[in-house]
C-alpha positions in Angstrom: 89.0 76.0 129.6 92.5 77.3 128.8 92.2 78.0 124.7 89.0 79.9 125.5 90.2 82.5 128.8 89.3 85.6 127.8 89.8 89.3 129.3 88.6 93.1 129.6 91.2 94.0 128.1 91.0 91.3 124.8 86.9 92.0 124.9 88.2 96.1 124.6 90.4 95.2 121.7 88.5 93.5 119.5 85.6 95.6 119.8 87.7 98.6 119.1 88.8 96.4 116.0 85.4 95.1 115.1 84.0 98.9 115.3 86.8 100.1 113.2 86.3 98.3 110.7 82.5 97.9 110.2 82.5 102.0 110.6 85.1 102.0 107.6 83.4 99.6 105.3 80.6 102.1 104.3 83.2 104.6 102.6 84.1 102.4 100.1 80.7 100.6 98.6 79.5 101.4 95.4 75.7 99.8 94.8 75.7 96.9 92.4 72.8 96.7 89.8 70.5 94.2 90.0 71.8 92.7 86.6 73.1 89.5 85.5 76.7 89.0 85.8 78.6 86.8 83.7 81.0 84.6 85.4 84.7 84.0 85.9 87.2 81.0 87.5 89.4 82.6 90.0 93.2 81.6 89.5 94.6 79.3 91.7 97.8 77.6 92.9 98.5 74.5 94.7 99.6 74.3 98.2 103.1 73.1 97.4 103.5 75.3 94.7 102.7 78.1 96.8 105.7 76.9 99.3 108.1 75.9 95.9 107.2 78.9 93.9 110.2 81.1 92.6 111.1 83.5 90.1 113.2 80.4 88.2 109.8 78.7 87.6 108.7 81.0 85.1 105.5 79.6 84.1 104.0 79.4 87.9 105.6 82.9 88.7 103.9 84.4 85.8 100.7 82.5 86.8 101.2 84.4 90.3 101.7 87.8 89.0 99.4 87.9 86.7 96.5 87.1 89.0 97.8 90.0 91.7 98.0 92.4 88.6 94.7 91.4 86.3 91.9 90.8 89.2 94.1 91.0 92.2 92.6 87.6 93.4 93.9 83.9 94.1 92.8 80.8 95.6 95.2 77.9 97.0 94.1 74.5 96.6 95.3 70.7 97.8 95.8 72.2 101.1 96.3 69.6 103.2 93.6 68.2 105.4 91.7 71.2 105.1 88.4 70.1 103.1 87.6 68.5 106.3 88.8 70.6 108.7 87.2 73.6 107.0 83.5 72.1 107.2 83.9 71.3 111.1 85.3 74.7 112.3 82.5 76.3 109.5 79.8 74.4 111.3 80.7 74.7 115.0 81.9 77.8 115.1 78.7 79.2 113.7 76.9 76.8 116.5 79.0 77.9 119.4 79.0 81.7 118.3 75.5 81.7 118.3 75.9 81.4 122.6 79.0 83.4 122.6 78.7 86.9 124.7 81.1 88.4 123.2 79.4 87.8 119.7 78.1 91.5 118.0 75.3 91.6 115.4 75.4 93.5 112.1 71.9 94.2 110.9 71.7 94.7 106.7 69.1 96.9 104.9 68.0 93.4 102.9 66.7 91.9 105.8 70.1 89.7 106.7 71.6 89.6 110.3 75.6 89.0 110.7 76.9 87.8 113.8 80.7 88.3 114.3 83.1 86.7 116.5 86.6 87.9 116.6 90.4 87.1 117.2 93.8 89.0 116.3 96.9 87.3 114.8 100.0 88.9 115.6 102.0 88.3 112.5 102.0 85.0 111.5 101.3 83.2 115.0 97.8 83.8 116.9 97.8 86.5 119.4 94.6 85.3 121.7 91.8 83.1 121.2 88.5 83.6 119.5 85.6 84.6 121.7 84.1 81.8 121.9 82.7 82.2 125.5 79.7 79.4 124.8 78.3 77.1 126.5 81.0 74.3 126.3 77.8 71.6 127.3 76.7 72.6 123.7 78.5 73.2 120.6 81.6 74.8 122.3 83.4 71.7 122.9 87.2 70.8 123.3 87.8 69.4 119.9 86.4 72.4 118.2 88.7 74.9 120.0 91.4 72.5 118.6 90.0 72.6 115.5 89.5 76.1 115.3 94.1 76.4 116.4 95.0 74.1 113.5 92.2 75.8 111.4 94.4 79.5 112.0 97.6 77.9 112.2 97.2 76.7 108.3 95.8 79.9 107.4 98.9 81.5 109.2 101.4 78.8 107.4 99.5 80.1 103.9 100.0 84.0 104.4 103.8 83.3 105.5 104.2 81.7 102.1 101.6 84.3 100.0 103.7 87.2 101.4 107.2 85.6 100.4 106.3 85.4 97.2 104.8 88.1 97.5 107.8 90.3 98.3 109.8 87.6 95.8 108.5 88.7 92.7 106.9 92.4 92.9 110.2 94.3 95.0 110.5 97.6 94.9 111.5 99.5 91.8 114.8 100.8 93.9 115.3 98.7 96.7 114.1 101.0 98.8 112.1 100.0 102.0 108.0 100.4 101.7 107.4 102.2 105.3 109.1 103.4 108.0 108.9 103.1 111.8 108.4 105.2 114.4 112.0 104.5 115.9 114.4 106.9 113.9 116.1 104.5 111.5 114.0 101.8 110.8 112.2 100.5 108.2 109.8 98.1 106.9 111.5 96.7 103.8 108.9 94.8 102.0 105.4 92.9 101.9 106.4 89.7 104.4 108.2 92.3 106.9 104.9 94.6 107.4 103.0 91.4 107.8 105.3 89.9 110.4 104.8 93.0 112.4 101.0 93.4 112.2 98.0 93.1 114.3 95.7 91.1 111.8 92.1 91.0 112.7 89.8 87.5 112.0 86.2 87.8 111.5 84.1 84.3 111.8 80.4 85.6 110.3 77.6 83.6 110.6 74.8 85.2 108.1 70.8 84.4 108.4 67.7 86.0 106.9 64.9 88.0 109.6 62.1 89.3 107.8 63.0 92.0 104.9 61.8 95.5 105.6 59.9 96.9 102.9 61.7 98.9 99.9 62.0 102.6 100.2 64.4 105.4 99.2 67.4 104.2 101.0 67.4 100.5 99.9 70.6 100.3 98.1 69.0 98.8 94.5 66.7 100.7 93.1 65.7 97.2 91.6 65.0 95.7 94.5 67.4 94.2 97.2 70.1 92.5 95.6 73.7 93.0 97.1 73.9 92.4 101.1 77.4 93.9 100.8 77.7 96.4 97.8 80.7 96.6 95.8 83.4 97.7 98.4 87.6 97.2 98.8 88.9 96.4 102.0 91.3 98.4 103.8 93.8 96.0 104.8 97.0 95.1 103.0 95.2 92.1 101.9 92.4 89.5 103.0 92.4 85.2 103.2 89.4 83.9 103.5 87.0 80.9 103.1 84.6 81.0 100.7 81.1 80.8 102.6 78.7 77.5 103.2 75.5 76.8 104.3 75.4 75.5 107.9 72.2 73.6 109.3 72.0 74.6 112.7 69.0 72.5 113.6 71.1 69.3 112.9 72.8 67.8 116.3 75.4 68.6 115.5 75.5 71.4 113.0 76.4 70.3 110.2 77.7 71.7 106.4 75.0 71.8 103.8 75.7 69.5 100.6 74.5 71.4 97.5 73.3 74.5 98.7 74.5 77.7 97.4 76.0 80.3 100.0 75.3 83.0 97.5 77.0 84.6 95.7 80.3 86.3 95.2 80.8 89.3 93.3 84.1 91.3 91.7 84.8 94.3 89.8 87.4 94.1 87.3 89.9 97.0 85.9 87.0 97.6 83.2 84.4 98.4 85.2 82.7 94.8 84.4 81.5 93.4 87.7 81.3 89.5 87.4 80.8 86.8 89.6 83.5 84.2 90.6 84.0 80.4 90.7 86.5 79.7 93.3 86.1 76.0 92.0 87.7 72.8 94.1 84.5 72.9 96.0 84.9 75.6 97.4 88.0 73.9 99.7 89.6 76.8 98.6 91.6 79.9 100.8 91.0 82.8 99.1 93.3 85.5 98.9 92.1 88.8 97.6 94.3 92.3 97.7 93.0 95.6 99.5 93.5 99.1 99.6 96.5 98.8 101.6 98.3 97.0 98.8 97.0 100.4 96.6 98.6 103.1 99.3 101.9 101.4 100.8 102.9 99.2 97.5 102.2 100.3 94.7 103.7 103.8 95.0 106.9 102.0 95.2 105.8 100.0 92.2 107.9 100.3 88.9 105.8 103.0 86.5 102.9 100.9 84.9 103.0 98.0 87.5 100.0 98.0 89.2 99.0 95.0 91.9 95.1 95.3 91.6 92.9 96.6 94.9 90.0 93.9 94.5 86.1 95.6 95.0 83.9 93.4 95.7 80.2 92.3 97.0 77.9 89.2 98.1 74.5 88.5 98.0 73.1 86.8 100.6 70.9 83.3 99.4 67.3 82.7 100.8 68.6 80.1 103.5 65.2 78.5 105.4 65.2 79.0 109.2 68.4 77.4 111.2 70.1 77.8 108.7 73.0 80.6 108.3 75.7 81.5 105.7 79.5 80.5 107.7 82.4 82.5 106.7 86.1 83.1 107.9 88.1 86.4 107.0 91.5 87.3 107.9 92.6 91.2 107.4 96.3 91.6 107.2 96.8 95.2 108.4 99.6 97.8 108.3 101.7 97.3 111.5 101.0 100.1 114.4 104.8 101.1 114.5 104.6 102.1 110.8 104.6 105.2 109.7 101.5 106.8 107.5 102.8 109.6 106.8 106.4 110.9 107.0 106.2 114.7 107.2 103.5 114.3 110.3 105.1 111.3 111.5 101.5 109.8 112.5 101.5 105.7 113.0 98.8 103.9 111.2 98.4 103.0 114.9 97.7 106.3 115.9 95.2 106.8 112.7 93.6 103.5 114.0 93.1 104.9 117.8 91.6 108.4 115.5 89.4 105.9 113.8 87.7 104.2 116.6 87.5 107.6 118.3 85.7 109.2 115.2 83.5 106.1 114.9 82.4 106.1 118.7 82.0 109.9 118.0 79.1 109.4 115.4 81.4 109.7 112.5 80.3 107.0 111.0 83.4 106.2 108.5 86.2 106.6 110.8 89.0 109.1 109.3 90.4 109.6 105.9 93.9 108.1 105.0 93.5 104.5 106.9 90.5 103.0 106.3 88.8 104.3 103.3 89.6 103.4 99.8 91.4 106.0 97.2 88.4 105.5 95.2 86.7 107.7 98.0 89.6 109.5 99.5 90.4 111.4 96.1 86.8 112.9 96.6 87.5 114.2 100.5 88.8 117.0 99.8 88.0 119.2 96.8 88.8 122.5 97.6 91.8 124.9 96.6 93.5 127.4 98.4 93.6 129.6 95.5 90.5 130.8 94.3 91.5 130.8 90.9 92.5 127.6 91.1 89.6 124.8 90.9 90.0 121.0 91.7 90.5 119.0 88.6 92.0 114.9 88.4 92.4 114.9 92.0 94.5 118.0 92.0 94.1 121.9 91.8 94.6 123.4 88.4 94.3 127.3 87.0 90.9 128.1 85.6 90.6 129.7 82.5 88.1 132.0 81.8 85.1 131.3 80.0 83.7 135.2 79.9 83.7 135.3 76.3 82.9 131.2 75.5 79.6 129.9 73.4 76.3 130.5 75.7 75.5 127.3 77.6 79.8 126.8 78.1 80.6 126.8 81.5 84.0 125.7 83.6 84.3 122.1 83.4 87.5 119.6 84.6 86.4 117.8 80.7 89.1 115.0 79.3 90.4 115.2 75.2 87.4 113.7 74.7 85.0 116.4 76.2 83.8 113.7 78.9 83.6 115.4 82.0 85.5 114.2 84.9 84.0 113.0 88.4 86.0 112.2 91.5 85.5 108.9 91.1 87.5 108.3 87.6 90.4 108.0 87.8 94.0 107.8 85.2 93.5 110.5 82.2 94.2 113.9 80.5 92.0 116.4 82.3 92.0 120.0 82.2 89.5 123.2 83.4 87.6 124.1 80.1 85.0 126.1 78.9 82.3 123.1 77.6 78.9 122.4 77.6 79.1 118.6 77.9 77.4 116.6 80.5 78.9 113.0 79.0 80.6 111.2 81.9 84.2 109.8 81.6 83.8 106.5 79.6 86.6 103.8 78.6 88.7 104.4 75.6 87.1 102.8 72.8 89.2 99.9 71.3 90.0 99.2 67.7 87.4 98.5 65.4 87.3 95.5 64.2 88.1 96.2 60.5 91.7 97.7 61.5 92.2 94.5 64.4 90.8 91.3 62.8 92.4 89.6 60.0 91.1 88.7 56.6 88.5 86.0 56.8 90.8 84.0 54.7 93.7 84.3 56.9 97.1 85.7 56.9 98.9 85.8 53.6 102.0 84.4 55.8 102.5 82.7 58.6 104.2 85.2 61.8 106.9 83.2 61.4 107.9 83.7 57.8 106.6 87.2 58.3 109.9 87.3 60.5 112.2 85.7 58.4 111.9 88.4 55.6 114.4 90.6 54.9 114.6 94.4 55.1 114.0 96.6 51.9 117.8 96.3 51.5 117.7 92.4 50.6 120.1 91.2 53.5 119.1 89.2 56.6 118.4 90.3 59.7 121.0 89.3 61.9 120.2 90.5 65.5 116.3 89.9 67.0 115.4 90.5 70.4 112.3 88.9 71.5 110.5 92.1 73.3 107.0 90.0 74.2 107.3 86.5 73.8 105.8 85.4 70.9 104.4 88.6 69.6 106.9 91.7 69.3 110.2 91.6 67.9 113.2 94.0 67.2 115.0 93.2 64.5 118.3 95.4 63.7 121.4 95.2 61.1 124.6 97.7 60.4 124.2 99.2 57.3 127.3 98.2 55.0 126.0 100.5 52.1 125.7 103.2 54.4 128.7 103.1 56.6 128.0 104.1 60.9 123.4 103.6 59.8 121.8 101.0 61.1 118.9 99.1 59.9 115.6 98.4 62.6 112.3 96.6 62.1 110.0 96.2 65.3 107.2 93.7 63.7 104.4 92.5 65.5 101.9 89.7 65.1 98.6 91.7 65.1 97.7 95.2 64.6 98.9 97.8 66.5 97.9 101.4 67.0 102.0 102.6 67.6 105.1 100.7 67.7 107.7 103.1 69.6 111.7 102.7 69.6 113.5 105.9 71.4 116.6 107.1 73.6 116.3 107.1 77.0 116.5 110.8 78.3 119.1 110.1 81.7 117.6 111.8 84.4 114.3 112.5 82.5 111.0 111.9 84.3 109.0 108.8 84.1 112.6 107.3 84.5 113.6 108.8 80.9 110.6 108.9 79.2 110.2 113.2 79.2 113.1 114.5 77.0 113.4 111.2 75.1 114.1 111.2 71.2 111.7 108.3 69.8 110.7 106.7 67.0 106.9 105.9 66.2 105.1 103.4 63.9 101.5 105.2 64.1 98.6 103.6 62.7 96.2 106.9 61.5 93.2 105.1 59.0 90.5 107.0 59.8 90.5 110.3 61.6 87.4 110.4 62.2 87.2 106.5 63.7 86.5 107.3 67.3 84.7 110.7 66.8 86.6 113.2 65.5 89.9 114.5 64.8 90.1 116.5 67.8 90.8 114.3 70.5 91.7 111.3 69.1 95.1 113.5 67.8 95.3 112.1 64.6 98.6 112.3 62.9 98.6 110.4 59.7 99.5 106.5 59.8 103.5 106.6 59.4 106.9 106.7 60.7 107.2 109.6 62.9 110.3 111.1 64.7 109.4 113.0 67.4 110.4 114.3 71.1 108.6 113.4 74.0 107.7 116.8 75.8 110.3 117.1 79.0 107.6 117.7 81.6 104.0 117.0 79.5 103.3 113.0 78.7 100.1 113.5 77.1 100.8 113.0 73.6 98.9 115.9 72.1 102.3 118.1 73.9 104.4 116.7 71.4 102.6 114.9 68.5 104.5 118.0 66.4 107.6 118.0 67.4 109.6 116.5 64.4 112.9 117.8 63.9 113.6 120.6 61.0 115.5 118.4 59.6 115.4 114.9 60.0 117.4 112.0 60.9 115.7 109.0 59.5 117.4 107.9 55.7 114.7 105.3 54.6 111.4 104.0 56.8 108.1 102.6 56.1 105.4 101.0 57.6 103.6 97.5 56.6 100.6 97.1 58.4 98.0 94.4 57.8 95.6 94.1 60.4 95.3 90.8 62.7 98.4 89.4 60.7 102.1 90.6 60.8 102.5 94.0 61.1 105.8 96.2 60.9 107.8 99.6 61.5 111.1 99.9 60.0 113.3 102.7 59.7 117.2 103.5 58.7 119.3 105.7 60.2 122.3 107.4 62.1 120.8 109.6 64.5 117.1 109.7 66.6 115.9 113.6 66.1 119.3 114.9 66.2 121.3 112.5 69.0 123.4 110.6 67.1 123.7 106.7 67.8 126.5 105.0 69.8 128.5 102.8 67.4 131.4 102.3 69.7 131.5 98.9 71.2 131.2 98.7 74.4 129.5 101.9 74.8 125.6 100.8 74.5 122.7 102.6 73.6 120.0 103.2 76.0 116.8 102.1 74.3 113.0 102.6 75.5 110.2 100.8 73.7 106.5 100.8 73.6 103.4 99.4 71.8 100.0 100.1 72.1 97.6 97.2 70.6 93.7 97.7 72.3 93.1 101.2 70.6 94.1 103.7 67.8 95.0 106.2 70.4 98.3 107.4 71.1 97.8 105.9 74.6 99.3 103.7 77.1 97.4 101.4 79.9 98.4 98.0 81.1 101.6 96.0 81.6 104.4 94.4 79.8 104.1 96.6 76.6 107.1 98.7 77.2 110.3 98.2 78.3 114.2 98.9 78.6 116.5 97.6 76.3 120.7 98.6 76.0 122.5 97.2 71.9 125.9 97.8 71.3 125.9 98.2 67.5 129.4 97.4 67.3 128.5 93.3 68.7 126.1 91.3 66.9 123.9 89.7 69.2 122.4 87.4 67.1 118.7 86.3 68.6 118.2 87.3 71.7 114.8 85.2 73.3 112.4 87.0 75.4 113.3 87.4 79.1 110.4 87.8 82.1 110.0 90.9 83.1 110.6 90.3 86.9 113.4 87.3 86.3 116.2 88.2 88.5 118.8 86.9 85.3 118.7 88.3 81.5 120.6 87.2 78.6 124.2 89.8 77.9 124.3 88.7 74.1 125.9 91.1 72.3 127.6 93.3 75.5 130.6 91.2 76.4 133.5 93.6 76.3 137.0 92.7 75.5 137.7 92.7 79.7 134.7 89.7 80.0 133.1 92.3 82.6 129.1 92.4 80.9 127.3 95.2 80.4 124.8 95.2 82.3 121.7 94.0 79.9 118.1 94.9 81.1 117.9 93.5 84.0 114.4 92.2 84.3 112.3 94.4 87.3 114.5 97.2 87.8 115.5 98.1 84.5 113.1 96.8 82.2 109.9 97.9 83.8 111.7 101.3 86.1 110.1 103.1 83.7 107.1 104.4 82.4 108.5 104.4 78.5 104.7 105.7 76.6 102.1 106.9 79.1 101.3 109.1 76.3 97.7 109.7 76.9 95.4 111.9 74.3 
């Protein structure tokens, strides 16, 4: 039968595979509560557009990269003859599997059975056939072997193309390569190079109900079962897959269920909130979702504050009548062998796998640390400190302090500004050992009350629009603007003729903010010259006692502010005093009027004692921030910061936004005599190298 030979030592591999990674899967689930979830449409993108898409076609590209770094999820529709083809291979494959001897059964505490059948894909091109060793009399005929080829070859034809653009639009923040090989010299430079040099594993489940075992202890919902899978991220790089369907196997021949729900499919966003997904298009969808692979080998090499999202996720299992069975396809795009996990040991991700298998076959369960397992439990793995008076605090080991002499009840605590206390499993913040007698766990930073975020319930007293066109406190126009966020934040700048070598600067904003920030870049600084850097902030202070107190919510006083970042400390409450002795700003104010246009403005020679650059062709360095969801001083998400270089001696005039990751950027305004441009920030790596206000509390 040719498509269907198999061999010892296939049989060997993909059990070692299939053990692997059913041992791993347990160190990463988090249970799901038996609540109901509110519901979201997955972002998709067509077939051809997947194949055309490019950093010139700003819209889709920003359609793309904003689904890898919001829910780290995307489907691809129109794909050509696949509706079809995906309801055959669905159908028989669950059919033939169910004969197959190679098949292995996964047995869930809710009562549902799994039964796997497995292939690898070396790269983009099928290594060896699925074992599907059934009775070719039955459902294992010719055409469905056939099927089944094309069925991986489009999937293979739909990674190629996910990975280009892939590697397209997210490269690294330096150039530099993502891993390294075992042979001395060699490197794997991006995304679509790992892939091509992997071993990817496919998983065809078929899922059916036995009889549930009654509820005790163990069951993973206290309310009852809900989840088959709980809340888990895969290990891979990334996973395509099909979204599951109801196969009748009692039909001759098995056939796809019309109308019946495969269950359901569940997500956790970056708050917390786990929803369910619509992957619409009927479900003639292939879904690509991001792993934990993505989390360890790319985003470390990520520009500070560009994070592609590490999708957990879960499925509950329908009540499906007898003969009938959930279908699903997964492909798991792993690290290759030759890579190198880590480069002072020099141990493959090969050689972690082989540790793996062995740990699993062992009766280690999980397999080990450092391949498999999420960060989410990896940062928990190890907790202890070499130095006793050390203790393990935010994932690292801090001094204690001593809490000898603190209030009765106080005891040593790794507690955030906001005396929450933190657990292994949070994760970005401003934690320190303390003396405290809090129990509150780590909770998301509050957002802006309404009554400093929505407008007037009679609207805006101007338009955005005219809101820009006024003029500074001086009376004259503003005759340079750079568009910072399109549509929404604006630098605005003048040279001062009453006040010979000052300029003028408005940052305005259409909404309310909680800090505007405008500073020099501090070369050779950390977070790519963010520590050291003199800076500018527009801080919006109503109410100190807005979130809880004036303790750790570092209230300053809405106001221009002239401060110095701390050289090695982020964390805002390092340097929220660190105005000059005497300062630089001549004039400033702040107009703030919340849900409408809001501004900072300022006037001035010199930022905290460096004076500015009014030499043409000698640019200043410029970093900017804003921070719009809360009134803390804090920074988390993307495209709110940025690079920015203005010669003050050119007028640039307006200056419109430019995309983050476009590969061109407008020079207005830094054309020297010579013709030869300064360079002007230049999209991924200058405008986002840096990590301009991480300034948590």
């Amino acid at each position: 039968r040719g498509w269907a030979v198999s061999s010892r030592r296939r049989s060997t591999m993909h059990s070692n595979f299939i053990v692997f990674v059913l041992g791993v899967i347990a160190c990463v689930s988090i249970d799901v509560d038996a609540v109901p979830r509110a519901r979201i449409e997955v972002p998709s993108v067509a077939f051809n557009d997947l194949f055309r898409l490019t950093g010139d076609d700003r819209s889709s590209s920003e359609h793309f990269r904003h689904a890898m770094l919001g829910d780290g999820i995307l489907t691809v529709h129109d794909i050509p003859g696949f509706a079809n083809l995906r309801r055959r291979v669905m159908a028989g494959v669950a059919a033939c599997g169910a004969t197959a001897p190679a098949a292995r059964v996964t047995n869930f505490p809710d009562g549902t059975s799994r039964r796997t059948v497995a292939a690898v894909t070396k790269g983009f091109h099928p290594l060896d056939a699925v074992d599907l060793d059934g009775d070719p009399r039955e459902a294992c005929s010719k055409k469905l072997f056939a099927d089944v080829k094309s069925f991986r070859e489009l999937v293979s034809s739909v990674s190629h193309a996910f990975v280009e653009r892939l590697a397209e639009l997210f490269p690294s923040r330096d150039g530099s390569p993502l891993l390294q090989t075992t042979e001395q010299g060699n490197f794997f430079q991006d995304v679509h190079s790992l892939v091509a040099a992997g071993d990817h594993l496919e998983h065809f489940h078929a899922y059916y109900r036995g009889e549930r075992p009654p509820l005790d202890e163990n069951t993973p919902s206290s309310a009852g079962y809900v989840e088959t899978i709980d809340l888990h991220a895969d290990q891979g790089m990334f996973i395509i897959f099909t979204p599951g369907v109801v196969v009748d196997l009692s039909l001759k021949p098995p056939a796809t269920v019309v109308g019946e729900s495969p269950g359901s499919f569940f997500v956790e966003r970056r708050d917390g909130a786990v929803v369910e997904v619509d992957f619409s298009y009927s479900d003639d969808v292939l879904v690509i979702m991001l792993g934990d692979g993505i989390d360890a080998i790319v985003n470390p090499k990520m520009p500070e504050g560009v994070v592609l999202r590490s999708t957990p996720h879960a499925m509950r299992m329908p009540d499906l009548s007898s003969g009938r069975v959930r279908s699903w396809y997964g492909r798991m795009f792993l690290p290759p062998s030759s890579a190198v996990h880590n480069a002072i040991t020099g141990i493959s991700y090969g050689k972690l796998r082989e540790m793996a298998i062995d740990s699993v076959r062992a009766g280690g369960g999980e397999g080990s640390p450092g391949l498999g397992c999420s960060r989410r439990a990896l940062s928990a793995t190890d907790t202890t400190c070499d130095d006793p008076n050390d203790m393990y605090c935010w994932m690292r080991c801090m001094p204690k302090v001593d809490c000898s002499t603190a209030p009765a009840g106080h005891t040593l605590k790794c507690a955030s500004q906001r005396d929450e206390i933190w657990r292994p499993e949070d994760s970005h913040g401003d934690y320190n050992p303390t003396c405290t007698n809090s129990t509150a766990n780590v909770t998301v930073d509050p957002i802006m009350p309404d009554r400093y975020k929505n407008a007037p319930s009679d609207g805006c007293a101007n338009t955005f629009t005219a809101y820009l066109a006024e003029p500074g406190p001086s009376g004259a126009a503003w005759t340079n603007q750079h568009e910072l966020i399109k549509d929404k934040l604006y630098l605005q700048w003048r040279r001062c003729t009453s006040t010979p070598g000052a300029v003028e600067m408005r940052m305005a904003y259409n909404g309310s903010f909680g800090y505007l920030a405008l500073g020099l870049e501090n070369p050779g600084g950390g977070h790519n010259g963010m520590n050291g850097a003199r800076t500018v902030m527009g801080i919006y202070d109503p109410d100190e006692k807005v979130h809880g107190g004036e303790s750790w919510l570092n209230f300053v006083g809405t106001g221009v502010k002239e401060l110095k970042i701390h050289d090695t400390l982020s964390a805002f409450r390092h340097w929220k005093d660190s105005a000059p002795t005497t300062p630089g700003l001549i004039d400033s104010s702040m107009d703030v009027n919340p849900g409408c246009g809001s501004s900072m403005y300022f006037k001035t020679k010199t930022i905290h004692g460096i004076d500015l650059n009014m030499t043409k062709c000698s640019p200043n360095n410029f970093i900017w921030a804003i921070h719009t969801s809360t009134l803390l001083k804090g920074y988390h998400g993307w495209g709110n910061r940025g690079h920015l270089k203005i010669d003050f001696a050119v007028d640039s005039g307006i200056v419109p936004w430019v995309s983050p990751y476009s590969t061109s950027s407008s020079t207005a305004g830094l054309e020297c005599e010579t013709s030869h441009a300064v360079p002007c920030a230049r999209g991924f790596l200058s405008m986002l190298l840096m990590t301009v206000i991480c300034f948590l509390l």
